[in-house]
PDB file of the backbone (N, CA, C, O) and the ligand in Angstrom, with CONECT records:
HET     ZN  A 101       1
ATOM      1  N   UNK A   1     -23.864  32.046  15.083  1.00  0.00           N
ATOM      2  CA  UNK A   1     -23.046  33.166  14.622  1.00  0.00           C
ATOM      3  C   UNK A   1     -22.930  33.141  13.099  1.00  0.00           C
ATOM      4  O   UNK A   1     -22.772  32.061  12.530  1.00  0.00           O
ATOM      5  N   UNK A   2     -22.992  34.136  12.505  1.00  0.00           N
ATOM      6  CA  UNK A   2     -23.189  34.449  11.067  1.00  0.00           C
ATOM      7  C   UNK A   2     -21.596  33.653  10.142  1.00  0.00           C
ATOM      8  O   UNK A   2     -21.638  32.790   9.265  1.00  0.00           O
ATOM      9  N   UNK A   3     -20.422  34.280  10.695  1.00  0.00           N
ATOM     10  CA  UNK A   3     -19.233  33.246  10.481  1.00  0.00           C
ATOM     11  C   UNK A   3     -19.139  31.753  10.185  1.00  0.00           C
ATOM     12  O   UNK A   3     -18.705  30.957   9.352  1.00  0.00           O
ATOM     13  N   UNK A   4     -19.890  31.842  11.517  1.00  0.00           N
ATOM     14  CA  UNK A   4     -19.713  29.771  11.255  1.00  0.00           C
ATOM     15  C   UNK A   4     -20.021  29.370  10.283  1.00  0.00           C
ATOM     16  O   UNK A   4     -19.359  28.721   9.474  1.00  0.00           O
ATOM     17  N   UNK A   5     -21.678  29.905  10.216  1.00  0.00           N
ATOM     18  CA  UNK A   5     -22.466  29.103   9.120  1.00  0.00           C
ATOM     19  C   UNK A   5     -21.661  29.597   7.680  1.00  0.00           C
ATOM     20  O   UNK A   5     -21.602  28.959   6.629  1.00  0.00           O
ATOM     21  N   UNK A   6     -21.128  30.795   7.944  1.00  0.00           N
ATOM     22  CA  UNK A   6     -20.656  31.181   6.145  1.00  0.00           C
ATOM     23  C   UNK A   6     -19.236  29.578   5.994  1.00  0.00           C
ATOM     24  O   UNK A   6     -18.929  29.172   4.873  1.00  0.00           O
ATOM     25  N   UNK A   7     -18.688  29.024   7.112  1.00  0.00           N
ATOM     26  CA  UNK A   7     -18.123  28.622   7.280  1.00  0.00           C
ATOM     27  C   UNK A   7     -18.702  27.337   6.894  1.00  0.00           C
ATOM     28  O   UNK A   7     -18.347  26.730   5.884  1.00  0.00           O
ATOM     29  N   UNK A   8     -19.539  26.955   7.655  1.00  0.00           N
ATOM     30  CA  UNK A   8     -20.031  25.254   7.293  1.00  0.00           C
ATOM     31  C   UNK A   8     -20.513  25.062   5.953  1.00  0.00           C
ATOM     32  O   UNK A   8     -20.248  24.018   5.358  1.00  0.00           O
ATOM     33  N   UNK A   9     -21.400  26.242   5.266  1.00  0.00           N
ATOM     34  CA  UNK A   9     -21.309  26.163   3.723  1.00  0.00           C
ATOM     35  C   UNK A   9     -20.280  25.693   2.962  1.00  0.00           C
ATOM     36  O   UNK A   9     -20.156  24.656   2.310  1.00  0.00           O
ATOM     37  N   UNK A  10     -19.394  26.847   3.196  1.00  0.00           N
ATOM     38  CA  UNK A  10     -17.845  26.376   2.195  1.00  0.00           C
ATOM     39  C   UNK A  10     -17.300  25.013   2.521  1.00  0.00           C
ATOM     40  O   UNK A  10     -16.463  24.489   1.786  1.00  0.00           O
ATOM     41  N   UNK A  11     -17.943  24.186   4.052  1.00  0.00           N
ATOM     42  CA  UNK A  11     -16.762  23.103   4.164  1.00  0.00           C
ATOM     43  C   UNK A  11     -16.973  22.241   2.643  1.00  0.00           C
ATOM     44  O   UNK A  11     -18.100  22.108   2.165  1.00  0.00           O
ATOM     45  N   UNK A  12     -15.803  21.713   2.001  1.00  0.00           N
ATOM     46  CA  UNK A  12     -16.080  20.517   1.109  1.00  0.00           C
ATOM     47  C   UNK A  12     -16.747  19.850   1.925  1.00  0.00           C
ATOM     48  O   UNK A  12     -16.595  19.763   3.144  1.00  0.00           O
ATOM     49  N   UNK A  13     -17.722  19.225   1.066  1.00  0.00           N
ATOM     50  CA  UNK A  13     -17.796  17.616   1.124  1.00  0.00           C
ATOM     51  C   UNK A  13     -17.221  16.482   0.598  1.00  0.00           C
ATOM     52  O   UNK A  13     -17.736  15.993  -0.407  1.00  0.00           O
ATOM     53  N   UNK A  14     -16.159  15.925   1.134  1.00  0.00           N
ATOM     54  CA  UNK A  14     -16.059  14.876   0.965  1.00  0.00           C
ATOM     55  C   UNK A  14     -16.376  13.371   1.370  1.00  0.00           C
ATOM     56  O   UNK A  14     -15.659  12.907   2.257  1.00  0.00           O
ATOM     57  N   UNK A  15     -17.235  12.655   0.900  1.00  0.00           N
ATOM     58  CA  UNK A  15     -18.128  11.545   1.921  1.00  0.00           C
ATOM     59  C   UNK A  15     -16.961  10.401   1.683  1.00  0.00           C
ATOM     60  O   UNK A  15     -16.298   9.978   2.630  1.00  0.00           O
ATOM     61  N   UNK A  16     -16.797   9.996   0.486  1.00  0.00           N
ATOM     62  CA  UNK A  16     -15.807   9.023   0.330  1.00  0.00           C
ATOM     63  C   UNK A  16     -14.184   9.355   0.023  1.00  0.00           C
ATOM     64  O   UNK A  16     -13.722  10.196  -0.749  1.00  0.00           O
ATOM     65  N   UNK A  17     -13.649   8.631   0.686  1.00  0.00           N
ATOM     66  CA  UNK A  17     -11.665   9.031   0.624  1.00  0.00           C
ATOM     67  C   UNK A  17     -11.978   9.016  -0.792  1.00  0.00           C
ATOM     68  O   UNK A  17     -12.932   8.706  -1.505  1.00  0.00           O
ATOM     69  N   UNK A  18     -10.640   9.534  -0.936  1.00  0.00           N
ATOM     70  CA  UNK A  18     -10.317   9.424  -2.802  1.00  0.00           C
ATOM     71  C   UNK A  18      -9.563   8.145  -2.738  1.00  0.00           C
ATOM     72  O   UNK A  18      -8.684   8.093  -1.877  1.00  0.00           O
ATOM     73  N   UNK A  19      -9.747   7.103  -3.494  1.00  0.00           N
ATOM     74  CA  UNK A  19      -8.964   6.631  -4.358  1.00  0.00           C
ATOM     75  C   UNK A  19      -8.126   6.384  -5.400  1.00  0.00           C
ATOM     76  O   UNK A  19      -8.240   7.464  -5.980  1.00  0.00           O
ATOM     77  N   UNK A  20      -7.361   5.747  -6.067  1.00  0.00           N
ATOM     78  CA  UNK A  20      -6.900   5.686  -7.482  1.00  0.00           C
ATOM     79  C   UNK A  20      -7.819   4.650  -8.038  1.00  0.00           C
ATOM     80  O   UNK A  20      -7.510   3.460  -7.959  1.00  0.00           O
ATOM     81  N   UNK A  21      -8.415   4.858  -8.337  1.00  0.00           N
ATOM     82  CA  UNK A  21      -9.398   4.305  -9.841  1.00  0.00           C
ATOM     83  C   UNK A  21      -9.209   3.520 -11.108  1.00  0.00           C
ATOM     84  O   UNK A  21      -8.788   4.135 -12.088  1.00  0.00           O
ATOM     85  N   UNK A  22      -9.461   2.272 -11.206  1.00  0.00           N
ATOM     86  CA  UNK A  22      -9.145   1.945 -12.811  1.00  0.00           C
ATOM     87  C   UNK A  22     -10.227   1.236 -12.993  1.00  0.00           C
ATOM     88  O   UNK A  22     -11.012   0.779 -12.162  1.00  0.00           O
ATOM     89  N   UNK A  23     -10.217   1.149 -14.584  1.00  0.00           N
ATOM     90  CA  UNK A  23     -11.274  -0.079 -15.158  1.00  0.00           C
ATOM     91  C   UNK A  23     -10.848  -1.213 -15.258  1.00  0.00           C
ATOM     92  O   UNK A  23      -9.971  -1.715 -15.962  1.00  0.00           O
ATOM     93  N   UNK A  24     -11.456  -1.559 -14.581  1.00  0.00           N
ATOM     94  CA  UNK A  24     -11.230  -3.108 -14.247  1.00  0.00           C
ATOM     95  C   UNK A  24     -11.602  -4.380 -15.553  1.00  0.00           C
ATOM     96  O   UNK A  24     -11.402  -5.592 -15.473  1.00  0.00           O
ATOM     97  N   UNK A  25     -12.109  -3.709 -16.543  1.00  0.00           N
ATOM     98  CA  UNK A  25     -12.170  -4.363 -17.403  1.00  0.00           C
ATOM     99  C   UNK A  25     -11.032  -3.858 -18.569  1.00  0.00           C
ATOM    100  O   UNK A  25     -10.964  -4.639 -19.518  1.00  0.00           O
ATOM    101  N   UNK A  26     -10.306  -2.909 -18.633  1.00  0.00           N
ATOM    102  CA  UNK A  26      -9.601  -2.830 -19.281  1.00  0.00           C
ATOM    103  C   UNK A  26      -8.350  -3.272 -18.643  1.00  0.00           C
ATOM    104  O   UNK A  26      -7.578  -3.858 -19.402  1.00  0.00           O
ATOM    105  N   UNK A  27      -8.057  -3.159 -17.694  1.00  0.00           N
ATOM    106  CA  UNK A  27      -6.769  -3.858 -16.993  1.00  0.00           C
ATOM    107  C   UNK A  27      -6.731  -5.224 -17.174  1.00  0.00           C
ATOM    108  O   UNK A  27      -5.625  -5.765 -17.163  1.00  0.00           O
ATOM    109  N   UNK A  28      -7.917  -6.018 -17.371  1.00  0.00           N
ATOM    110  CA  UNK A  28      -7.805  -7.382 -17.213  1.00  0.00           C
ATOM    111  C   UNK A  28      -8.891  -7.203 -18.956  1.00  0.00           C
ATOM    112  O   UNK A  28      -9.995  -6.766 -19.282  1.00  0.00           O
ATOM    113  N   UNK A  29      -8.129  -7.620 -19.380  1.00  0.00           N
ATOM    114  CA  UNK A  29      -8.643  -8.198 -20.962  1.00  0.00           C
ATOM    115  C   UNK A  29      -9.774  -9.485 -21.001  1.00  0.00           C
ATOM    116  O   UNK A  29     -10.828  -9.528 -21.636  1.00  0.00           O
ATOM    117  N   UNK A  30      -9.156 -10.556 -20.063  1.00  0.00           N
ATOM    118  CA  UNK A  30      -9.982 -11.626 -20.254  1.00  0.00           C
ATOM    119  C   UNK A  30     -11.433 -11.450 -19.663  1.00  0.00           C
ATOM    120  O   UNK A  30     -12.294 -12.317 -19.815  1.00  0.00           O
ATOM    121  N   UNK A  31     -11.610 -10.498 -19.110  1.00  0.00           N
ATOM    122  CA  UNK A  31     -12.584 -10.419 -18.334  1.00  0.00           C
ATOM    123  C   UNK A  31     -13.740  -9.120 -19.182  1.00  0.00           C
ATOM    124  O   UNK A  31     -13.460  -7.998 -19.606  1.00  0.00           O
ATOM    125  N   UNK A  32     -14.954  -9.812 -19.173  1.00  0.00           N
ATOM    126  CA  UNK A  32     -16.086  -9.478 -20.445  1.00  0.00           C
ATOM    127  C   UNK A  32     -16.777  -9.233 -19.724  1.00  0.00           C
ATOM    128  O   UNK A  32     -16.696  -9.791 -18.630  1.00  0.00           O
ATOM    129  N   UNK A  33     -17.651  -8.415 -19.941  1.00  0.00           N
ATOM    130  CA  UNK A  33     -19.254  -8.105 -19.659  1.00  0.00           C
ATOM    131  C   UNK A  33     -19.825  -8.821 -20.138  1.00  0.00           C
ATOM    132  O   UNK A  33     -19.563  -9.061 -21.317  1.00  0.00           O
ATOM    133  N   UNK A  34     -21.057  -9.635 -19.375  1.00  0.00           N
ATOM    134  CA  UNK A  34     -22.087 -10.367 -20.406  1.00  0.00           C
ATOM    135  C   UNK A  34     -23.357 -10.525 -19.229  1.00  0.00           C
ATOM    136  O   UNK A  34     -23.355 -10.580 -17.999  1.00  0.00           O
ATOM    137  N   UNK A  35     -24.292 -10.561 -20.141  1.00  0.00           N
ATOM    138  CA  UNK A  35     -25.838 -10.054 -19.559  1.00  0.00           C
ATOM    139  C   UNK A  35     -26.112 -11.775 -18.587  1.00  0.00           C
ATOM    140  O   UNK A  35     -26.895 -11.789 -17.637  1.00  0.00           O
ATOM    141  N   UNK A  36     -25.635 -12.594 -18.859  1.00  0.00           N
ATOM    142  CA  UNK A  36     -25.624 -13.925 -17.852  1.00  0.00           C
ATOM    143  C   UNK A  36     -24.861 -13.973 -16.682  1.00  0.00           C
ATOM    144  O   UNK A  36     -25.136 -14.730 -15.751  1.00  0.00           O
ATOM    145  N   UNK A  37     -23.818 -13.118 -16.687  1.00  0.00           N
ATOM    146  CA  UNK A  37     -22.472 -12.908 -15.537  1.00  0.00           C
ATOM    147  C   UNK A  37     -23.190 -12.097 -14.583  1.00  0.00           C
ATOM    148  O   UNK A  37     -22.865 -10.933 -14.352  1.00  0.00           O
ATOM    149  N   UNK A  38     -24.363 -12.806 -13.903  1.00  0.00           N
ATOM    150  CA  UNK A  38     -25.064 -11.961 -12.660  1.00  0.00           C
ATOM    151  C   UNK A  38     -23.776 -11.449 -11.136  1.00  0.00           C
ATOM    152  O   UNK A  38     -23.951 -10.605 -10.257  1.00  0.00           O
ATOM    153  N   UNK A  39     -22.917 -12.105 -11.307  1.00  0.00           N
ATOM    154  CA  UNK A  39     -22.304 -12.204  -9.763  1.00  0.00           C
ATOM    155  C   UNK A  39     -21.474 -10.658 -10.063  1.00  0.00           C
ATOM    156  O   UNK A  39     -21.421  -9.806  -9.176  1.00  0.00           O
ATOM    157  N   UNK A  40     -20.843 -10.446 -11.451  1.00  0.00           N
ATOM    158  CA  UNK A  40     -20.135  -9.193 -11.750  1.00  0.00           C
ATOM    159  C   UNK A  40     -21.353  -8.060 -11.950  1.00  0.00           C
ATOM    160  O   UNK A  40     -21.101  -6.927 -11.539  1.00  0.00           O
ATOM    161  N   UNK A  41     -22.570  -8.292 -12.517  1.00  0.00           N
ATOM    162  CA  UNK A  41     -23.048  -7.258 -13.056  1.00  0.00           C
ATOM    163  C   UNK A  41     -23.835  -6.868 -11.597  1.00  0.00           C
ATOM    164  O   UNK A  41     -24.053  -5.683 -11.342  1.00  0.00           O
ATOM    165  N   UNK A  42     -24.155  -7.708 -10.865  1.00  0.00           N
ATOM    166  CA  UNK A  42     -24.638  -7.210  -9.378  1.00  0.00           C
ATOM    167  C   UNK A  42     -23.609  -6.227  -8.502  1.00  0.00           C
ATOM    168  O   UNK A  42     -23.907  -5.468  -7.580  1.00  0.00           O
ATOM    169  N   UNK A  43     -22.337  -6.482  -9.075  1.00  0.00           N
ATOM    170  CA  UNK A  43     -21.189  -5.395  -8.378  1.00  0.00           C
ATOM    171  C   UNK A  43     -21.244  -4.037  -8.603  1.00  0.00           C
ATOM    172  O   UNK A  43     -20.880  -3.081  -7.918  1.00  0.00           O
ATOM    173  N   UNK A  44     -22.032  -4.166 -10.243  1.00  0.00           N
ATOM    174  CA  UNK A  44     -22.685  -2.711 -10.956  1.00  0.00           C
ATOM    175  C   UNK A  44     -23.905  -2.012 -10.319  1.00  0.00           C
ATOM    176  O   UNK A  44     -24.118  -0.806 -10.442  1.00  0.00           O
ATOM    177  N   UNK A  45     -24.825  -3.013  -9.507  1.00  0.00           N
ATOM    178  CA  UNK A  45     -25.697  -1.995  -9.123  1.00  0.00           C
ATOM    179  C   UNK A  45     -25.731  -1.834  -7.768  1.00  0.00           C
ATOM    180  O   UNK A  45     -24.952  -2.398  -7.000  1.00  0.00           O
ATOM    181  N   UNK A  46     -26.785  -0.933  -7.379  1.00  0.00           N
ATOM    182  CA  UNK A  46     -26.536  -0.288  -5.754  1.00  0.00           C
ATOM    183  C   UNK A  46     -27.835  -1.470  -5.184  1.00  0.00           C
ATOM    184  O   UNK A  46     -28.316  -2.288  -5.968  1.00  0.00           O
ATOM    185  N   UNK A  47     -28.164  -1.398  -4.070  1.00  0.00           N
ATOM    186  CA  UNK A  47     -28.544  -2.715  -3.391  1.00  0.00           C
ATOM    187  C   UNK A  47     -30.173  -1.495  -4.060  1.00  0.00           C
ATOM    188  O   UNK A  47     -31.174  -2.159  -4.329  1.00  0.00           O
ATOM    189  N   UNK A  48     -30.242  -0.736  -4.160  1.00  0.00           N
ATOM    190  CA  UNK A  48     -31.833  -0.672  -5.077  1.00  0.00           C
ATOM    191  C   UNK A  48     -31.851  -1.036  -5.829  1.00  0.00           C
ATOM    192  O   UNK A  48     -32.973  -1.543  -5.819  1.00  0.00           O
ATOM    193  N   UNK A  49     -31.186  -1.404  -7.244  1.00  0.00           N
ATOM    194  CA  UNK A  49     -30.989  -2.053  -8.377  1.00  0.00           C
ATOM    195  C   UNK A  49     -30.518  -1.019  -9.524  1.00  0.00           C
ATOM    196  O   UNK A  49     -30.357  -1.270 -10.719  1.00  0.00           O
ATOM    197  N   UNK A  50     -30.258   0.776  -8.545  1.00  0.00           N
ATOM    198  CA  UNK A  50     -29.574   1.408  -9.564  1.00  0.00           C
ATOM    199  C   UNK A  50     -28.394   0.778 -10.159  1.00  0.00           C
ATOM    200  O   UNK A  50     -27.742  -0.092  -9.583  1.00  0.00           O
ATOM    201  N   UNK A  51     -28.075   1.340 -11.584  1.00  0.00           N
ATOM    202  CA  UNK A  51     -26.971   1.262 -11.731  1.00  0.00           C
ATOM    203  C   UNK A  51     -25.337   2.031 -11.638  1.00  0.00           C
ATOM    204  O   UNK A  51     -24.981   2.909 -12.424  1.00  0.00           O
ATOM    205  N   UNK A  52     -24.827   1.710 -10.971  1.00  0.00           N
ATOM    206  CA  UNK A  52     -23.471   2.683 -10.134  1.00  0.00           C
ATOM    207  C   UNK A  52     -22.613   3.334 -11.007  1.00  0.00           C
ATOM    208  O   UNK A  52     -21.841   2.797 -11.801  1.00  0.00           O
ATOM    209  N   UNK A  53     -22.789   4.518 -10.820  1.00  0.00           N
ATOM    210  CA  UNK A  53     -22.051   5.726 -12.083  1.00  0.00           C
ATOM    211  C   UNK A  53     -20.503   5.119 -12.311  1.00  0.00           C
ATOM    212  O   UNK A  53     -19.679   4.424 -11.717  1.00  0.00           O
ATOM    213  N   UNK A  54     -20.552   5.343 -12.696  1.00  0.00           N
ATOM    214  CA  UNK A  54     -18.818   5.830 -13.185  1.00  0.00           C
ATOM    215  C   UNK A  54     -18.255   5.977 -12.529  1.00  0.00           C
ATOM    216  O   UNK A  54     -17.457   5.094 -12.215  1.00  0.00           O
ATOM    217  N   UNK A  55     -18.286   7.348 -11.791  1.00  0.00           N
ATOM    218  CA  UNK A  55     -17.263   7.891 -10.687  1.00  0.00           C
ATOM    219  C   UNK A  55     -17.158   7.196  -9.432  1.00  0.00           C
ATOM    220  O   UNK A  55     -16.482   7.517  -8.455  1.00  0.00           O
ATOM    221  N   UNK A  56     -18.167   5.870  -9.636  1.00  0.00           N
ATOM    222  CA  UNK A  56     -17.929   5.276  -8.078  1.00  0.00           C
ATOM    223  C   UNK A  56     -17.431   3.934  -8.901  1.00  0.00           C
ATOM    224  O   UNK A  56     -16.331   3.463  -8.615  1.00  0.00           O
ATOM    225  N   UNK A  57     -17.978   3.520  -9.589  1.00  0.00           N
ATOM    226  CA  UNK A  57     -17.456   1.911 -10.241  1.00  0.00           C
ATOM    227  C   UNK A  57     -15.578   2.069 -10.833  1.00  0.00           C
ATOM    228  O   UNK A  57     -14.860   1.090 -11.036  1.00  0.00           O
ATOM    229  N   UNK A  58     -15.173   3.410 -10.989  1.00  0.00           N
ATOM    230  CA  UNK A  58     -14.175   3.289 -11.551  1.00  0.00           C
ATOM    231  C   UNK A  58     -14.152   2.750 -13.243  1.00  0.00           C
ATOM    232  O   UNK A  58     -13.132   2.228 -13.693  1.00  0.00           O
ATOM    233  N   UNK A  59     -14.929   2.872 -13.779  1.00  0.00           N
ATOM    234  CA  UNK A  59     -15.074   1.923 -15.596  1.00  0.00           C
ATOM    235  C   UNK A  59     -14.631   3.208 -16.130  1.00  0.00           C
ATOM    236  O   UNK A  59     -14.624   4.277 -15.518  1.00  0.00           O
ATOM    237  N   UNK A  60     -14.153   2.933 -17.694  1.00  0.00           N
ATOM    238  CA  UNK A  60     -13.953   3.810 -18.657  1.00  0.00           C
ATOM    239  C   UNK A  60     -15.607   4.279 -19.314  1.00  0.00           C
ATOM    240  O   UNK A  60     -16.699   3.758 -19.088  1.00  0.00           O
ATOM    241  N   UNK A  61     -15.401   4.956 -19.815  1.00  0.00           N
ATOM    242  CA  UNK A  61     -16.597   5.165 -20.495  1.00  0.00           C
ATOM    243  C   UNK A  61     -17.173   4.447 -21.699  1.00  0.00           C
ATOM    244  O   UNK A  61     -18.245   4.698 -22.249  1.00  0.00           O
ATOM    245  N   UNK A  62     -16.121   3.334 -22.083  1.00  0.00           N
ATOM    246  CA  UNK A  62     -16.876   2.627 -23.195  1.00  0.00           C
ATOM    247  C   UNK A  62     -17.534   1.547 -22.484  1.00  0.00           C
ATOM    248  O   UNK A  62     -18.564   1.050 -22.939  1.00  0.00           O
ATOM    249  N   UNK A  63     -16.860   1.036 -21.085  1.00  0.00           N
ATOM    250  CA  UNK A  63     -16.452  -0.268 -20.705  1.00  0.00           C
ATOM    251  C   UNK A  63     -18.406   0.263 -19.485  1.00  0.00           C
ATOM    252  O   UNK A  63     -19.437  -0.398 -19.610  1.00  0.00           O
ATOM    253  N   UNK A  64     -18.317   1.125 -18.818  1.00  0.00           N
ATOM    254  CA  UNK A  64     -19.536   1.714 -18.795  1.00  0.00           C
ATOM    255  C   UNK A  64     -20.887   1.494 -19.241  1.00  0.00           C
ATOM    256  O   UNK A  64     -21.886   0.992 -18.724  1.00  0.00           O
ATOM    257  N   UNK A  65     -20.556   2.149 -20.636  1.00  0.00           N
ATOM    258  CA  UNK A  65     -21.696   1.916 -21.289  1.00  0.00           C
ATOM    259  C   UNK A  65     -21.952   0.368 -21.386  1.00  0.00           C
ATOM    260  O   UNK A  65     -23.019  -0.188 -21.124  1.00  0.00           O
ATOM    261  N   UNK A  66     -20.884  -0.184 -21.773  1.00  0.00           N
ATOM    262  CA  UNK A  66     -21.212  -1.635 -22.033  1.00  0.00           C
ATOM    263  C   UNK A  66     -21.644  -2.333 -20.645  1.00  0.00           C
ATOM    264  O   UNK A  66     -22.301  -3.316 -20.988  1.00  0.00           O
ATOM    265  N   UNK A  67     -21.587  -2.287 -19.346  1.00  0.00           N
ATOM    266  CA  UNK A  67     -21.936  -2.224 -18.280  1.00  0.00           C
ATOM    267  C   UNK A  67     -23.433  -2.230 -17.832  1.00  0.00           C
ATOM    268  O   UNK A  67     -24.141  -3.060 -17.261  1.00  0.00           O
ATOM    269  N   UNK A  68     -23.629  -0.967 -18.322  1.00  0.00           N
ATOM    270  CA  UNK A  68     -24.998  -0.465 -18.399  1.00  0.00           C
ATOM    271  C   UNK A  68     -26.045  -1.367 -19.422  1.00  0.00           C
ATOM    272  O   UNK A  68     -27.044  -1.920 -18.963  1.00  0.00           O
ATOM    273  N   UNK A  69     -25.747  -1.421 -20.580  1.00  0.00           N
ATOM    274  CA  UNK A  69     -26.318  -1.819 -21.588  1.00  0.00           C
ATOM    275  C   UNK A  69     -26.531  -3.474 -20.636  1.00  0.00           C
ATOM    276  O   UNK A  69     -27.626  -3.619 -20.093  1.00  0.00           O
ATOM    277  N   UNK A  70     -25.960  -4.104 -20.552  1.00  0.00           N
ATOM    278  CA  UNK A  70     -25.919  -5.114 -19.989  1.00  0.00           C
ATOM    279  C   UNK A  70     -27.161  -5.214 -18.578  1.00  0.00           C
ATOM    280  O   UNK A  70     -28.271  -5.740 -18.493  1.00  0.00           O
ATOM    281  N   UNK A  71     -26.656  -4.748 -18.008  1.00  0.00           N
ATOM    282  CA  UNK A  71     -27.553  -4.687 -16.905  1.00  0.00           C
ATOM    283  C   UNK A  71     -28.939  -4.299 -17.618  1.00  0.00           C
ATOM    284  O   UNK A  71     -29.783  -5.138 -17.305  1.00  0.00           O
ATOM    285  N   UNK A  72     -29.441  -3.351 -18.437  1.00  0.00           N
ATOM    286  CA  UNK A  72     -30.830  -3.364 -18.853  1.00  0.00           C
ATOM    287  C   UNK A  72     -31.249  -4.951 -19.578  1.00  0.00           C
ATOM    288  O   UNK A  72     -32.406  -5.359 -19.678  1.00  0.00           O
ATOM    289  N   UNK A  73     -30.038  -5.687 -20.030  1.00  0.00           N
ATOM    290  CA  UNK A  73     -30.192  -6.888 -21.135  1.00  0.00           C
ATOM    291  C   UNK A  73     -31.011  -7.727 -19.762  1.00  0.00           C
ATOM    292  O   UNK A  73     -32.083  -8.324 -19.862  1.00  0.00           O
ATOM    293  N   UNK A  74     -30.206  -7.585 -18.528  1.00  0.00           N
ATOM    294  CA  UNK A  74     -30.324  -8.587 -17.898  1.00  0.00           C
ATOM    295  C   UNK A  74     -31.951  -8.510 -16.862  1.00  0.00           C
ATOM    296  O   UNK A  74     -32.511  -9.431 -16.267  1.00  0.00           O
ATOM    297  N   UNK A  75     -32.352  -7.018 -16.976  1.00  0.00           N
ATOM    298  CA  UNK A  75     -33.277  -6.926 -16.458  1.00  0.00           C
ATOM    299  C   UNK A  75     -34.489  -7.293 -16.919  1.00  0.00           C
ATOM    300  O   UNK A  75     -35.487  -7.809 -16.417  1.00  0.00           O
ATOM    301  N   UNK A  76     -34.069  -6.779 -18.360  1.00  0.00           N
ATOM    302  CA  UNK A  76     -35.358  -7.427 -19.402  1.00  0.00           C
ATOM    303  C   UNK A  76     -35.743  -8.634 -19.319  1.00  0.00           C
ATOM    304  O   UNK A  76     -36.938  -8.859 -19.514  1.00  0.00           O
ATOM    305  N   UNK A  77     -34.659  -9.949 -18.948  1.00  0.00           N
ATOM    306  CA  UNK A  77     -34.598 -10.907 -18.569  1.00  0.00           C
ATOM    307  C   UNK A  77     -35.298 -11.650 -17.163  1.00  0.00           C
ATOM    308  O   UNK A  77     -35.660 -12.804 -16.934  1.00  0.00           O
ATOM    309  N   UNK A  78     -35.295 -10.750 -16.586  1.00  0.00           N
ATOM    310  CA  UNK A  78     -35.396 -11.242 -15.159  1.00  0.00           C
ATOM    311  C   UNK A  78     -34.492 -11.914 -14.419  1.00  0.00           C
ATOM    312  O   UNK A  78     -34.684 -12.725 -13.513  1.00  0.00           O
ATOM    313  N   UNK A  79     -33.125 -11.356 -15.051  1.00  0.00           N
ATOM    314  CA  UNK A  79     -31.882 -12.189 -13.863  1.00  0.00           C
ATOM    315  C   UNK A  79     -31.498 -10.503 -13.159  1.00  0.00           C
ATOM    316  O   UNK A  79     -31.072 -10.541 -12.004  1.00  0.00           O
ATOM    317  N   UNK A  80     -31.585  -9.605 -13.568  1.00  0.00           N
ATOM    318  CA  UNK A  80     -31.896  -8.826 -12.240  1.00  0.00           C
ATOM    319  C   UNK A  80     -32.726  -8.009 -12.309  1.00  0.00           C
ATOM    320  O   UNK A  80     -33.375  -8.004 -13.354  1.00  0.00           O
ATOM    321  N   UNK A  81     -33.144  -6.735 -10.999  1.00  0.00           N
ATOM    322  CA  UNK A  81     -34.449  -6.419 -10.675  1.00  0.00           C
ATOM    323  C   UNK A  81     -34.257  -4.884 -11.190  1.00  0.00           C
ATOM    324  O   UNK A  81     -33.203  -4.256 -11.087  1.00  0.00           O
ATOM    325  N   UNK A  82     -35.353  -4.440 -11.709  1.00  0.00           N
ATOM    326  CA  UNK A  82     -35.702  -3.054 -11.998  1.00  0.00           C
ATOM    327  C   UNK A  82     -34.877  -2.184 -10.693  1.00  0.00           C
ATOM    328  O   UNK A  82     -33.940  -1.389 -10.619  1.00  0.00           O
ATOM    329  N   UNK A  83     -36.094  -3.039  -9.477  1.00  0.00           N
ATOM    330  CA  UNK A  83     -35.746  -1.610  -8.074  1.00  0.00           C
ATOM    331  C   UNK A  83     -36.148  -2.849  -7.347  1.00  0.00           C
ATOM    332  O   UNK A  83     -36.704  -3.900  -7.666  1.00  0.00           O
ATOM    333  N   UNK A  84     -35.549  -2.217  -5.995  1.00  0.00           N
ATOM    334  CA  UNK A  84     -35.023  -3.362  -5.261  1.00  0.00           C
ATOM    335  C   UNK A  84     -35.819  -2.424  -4.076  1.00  0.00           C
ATOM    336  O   UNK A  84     -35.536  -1.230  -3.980  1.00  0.00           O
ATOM    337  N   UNK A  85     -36.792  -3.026  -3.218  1.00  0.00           N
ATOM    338  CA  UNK A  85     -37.507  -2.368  -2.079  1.00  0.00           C
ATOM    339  C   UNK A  85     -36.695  -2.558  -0.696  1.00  0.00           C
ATOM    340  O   UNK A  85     -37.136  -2.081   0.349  1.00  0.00           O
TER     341      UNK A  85
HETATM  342 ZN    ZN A 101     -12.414   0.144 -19.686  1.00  0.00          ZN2+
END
């Protein structure tokens, strides 16, 4: 029926609940990004070896970038993987 479907278009998607969100590196000061800290920077990527936006990691946008930057430090390295099969 022509309804429904105008209907199942409009539903939102929402895949994940909402949460409240923070950066976890700005809440906790002592706690650094660094391109050797494999056990945190593996929390950054998705089990392919993307690295996990923003809107799902919860980071600020400086704390982010520095995130990111890191994870390429560490790939260059070989403590983690480009892409993950
Ligand atoms: Zn932050």
């Amino acid at each position: 029926m022509r309804v429904r479907d105008k209907k199942d278009i409009k539903r939102p998607r929402r895949a994940l609940p909402l949460r409240k969100r923070f950066c976890r590196f700005c809440a906790d000061k002592n706690r650094t990004i660094d391109y050797k800290d494999i056990k945190t920077l593996e929390s950054f990527i998705k089990d392919r070896g993307k690295v996990v936006s923003s809107r799902l990691s919860g980071n600020c946008a400086r704390h982010q970038r520095k995130v990111a930057e890191m994870v390429k430090k560490a790939r260059f390295l070989s403590l983690l993987p480009y892409v993950r099969y």
